[in-house]
VOBA-1610 file (N, C-alpha, C; in pm, whole numbers, padded with zeros to 5 digits, always signed):
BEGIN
Unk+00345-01130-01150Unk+00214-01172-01102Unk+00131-01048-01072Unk-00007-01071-01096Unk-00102-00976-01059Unk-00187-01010-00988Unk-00268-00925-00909Unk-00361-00967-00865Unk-00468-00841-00772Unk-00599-00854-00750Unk-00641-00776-00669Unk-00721-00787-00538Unk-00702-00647-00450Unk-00751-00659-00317Unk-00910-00576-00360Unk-00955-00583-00286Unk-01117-00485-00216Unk-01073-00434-00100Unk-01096-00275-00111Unk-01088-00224-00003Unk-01216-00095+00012Unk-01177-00083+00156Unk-01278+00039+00162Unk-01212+00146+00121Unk-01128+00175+00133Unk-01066+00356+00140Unk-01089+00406+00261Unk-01051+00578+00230Unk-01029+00621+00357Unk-00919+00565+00519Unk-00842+00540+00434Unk-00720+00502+00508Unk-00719+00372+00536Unk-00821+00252+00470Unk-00784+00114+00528Unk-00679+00051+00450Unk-00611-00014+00580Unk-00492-00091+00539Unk-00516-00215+00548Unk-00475-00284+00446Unk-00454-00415+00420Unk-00332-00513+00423Unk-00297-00622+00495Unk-00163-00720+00498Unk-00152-00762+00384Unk-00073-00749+00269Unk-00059-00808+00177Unk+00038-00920+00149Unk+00093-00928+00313Unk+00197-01048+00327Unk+00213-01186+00212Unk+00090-01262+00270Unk+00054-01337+00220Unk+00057-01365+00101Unk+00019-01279+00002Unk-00009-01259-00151Unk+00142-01233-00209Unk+00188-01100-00148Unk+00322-01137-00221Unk+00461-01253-00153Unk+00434-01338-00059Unk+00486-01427-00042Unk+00452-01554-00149Unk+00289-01544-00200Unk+00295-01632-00272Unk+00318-01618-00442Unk+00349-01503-00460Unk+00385-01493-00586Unk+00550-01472-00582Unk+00634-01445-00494Unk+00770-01510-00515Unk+00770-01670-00505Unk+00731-01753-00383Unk+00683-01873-00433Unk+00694-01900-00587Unk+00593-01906-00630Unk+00536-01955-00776Unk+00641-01880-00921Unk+00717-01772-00878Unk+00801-01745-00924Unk+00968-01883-00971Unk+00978-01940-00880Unk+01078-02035-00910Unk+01201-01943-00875Unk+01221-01861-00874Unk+01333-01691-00819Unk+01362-01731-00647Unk+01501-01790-00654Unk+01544-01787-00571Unk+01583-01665-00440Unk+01700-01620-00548Unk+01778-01472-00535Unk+01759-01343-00601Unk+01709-01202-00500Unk+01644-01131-00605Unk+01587-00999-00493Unk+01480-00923-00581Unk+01446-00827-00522Unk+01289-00856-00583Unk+01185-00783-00480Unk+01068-00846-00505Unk+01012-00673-00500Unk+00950-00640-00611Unk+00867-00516-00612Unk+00747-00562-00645Unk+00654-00466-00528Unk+00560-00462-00550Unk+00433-00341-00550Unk+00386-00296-00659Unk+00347-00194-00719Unk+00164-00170-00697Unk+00139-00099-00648Unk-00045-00051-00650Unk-00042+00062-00758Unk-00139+00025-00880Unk-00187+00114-00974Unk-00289+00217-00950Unk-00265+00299-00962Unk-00328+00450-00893Unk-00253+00539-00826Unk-00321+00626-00817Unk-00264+00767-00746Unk-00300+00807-00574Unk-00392+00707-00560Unk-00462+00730-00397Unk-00442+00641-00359Unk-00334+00528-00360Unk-00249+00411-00260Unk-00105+00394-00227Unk-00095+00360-00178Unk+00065+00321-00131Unk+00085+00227-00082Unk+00221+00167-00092Unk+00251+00036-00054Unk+00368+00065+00089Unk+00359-00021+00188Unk+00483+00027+00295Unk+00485-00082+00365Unk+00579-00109+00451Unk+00578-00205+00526Unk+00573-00155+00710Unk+00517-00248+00771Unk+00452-00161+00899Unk+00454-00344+00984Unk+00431-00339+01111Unk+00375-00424+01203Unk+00231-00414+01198Unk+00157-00541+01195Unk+00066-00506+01116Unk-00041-00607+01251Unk-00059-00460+01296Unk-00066-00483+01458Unk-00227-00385+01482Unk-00312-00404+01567Unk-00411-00268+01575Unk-00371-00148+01608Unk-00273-00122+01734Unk-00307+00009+01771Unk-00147+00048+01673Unk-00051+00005+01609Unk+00012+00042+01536Unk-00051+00155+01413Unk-00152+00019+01364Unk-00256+00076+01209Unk-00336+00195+01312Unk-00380+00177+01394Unk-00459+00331+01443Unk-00381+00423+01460Unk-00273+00433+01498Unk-00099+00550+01487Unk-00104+00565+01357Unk-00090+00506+01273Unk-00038+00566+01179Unk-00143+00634+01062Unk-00284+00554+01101Unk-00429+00616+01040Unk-00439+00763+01109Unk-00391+00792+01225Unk-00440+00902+01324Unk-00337+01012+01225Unk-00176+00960+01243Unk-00080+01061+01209Unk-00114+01082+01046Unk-00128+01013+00963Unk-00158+01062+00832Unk-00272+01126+00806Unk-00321+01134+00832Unk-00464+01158+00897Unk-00431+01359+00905Unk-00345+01371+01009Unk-00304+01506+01083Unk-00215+01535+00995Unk-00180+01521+00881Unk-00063+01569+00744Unk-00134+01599+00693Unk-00249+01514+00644Unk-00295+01561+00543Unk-00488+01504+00535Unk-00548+01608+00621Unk-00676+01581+00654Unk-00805+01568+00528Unk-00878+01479+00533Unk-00970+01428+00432Unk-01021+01556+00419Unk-01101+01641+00492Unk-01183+01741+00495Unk-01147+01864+00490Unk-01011+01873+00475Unk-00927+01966+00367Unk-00953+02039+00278Unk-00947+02177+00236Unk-00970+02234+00112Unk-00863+02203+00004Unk-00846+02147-00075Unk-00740+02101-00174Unk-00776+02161-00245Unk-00686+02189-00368Unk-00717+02267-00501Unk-00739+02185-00591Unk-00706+02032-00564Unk-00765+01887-00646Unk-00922+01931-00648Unk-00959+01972-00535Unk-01138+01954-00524Unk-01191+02058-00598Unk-01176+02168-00650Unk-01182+02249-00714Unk-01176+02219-00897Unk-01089+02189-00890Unk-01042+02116-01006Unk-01150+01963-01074Unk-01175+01881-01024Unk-01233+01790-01075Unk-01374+01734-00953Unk-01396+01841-00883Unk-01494+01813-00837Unk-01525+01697-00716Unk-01416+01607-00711Unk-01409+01482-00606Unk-01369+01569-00507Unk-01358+01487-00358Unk-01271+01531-00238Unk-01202+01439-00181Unk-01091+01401-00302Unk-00976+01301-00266Unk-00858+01399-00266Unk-00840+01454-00257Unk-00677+01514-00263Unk-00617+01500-00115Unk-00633+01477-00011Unk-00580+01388+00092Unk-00545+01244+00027Unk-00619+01211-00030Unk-00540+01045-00084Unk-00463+01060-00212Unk-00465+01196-00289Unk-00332+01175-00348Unk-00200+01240-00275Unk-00238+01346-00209Unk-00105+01382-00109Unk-00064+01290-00041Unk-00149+01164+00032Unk-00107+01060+00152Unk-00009+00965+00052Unk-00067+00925-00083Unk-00040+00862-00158Unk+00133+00868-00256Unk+00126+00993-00254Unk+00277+01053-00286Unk+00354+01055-00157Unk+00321+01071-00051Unk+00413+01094+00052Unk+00461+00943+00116Unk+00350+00845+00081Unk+00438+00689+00116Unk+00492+00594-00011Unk+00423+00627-00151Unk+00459+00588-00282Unk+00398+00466-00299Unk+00380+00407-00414Unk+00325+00346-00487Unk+00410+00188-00461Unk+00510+00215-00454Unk+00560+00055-00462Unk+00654+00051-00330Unk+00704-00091-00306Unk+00780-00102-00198Unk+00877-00240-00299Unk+00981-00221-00217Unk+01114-00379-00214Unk+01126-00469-00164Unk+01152-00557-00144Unk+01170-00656-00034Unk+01328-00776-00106Unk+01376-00757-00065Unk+01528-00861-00062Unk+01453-01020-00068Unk+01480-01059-00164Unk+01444-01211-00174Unk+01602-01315-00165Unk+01584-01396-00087Unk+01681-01445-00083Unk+01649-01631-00042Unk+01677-01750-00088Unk+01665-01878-00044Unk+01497-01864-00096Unk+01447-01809-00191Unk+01334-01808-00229Unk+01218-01770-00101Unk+01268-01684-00027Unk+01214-01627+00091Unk+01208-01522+00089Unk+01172-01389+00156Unk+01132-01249+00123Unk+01198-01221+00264Unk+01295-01138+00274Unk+01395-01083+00407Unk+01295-01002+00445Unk+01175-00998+00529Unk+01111-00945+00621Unk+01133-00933+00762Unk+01162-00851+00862Unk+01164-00805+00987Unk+01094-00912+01017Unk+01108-00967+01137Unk+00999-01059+01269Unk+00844-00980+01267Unk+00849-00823+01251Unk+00747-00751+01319Unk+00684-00689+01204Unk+00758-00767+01067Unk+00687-00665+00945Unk+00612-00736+00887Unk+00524-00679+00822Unk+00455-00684+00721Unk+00436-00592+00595Unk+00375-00642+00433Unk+00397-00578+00356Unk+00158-00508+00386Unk+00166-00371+00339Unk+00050-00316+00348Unk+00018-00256+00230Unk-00126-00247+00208Unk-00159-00171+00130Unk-00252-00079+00151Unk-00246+00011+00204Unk-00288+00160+00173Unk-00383+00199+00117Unk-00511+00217+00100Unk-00617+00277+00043Unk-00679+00432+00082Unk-00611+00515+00003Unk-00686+00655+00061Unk-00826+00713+00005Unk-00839+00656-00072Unk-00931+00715-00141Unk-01057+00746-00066Unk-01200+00820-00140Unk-01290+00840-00075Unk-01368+00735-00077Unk-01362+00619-00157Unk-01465+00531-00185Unk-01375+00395-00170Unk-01487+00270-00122Unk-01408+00151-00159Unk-01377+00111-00288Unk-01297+00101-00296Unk-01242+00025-00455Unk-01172-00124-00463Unk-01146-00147-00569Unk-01100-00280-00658Unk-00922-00208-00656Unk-00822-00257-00624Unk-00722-00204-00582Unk-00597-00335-00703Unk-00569-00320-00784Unk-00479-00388-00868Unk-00353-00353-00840Unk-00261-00521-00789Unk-00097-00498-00766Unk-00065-00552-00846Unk+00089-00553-00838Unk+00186-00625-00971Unk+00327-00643-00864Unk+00347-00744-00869Unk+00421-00788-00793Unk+00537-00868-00938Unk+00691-00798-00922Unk+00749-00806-01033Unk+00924-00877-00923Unk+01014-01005-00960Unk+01094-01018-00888Unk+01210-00992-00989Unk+01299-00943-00970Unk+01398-00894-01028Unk+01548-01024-00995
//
């Protein structure tokens, strides 16, 4: 299954709970492993409590790794000033797992699945949610 979010960038995170709960659903896949993939280089997928002052921790700490206003040698190179969202982006990765089991997704009480937008601009954000 595919499908897409809108986001702003610049570190907004999105619950994508929902969405990939309903594409194991509609899957008919009982037993299994559920990947799910963001196309691009300036997102990541992770799972988090998907809570406010959690998402402000972890916007603050990525944030202090790897600062937007940064001199990158990306910016040099092609002229944008995203290379904070491809460093943020490599350092949490592109896809995440989730254990499917009774046609249910083995999630923590306190988790949720997120999606990550670093980029400088809002964008059109395309997943692929694949159950194995």
């Amino acid at each position: 299954m595919k499908f897409k979010i809108k986001t702003k960038g610049h570190n907004d995170i999105i619950n994508i709970t929902k969405e990939v709960k309903k594409a194991a659903l509609e899957s008919d896949i009982q037993d299994g492993l559920v990947n799910i993939f963001v196309s691009g280089s300036t997102a990541a997928i992770t799972a988090i409590e998907y809570e406010e002052g959690v998402i402000k921790d972890l916007q603050r700490v990525l944030e202090e790794i790897a600062p937007e206003d940064a001199d990158y040698e990306h910016h040099k190179k092609w002229g944008d000033r995203n290379g904070a969202a491809h460093i943020k982006s490599a350092l949490i990765g592109p896809d995440f797992n989730v254990p499917l089991e009774n046609g249910k997704l083995l999630l923590g009480t306190w988790q949720q699945i997120v999606l990550i937008d670093f980029d400088e601009k809002a964008r059109e954000r395309k997943l692929i949610v694949s159950i194995i």
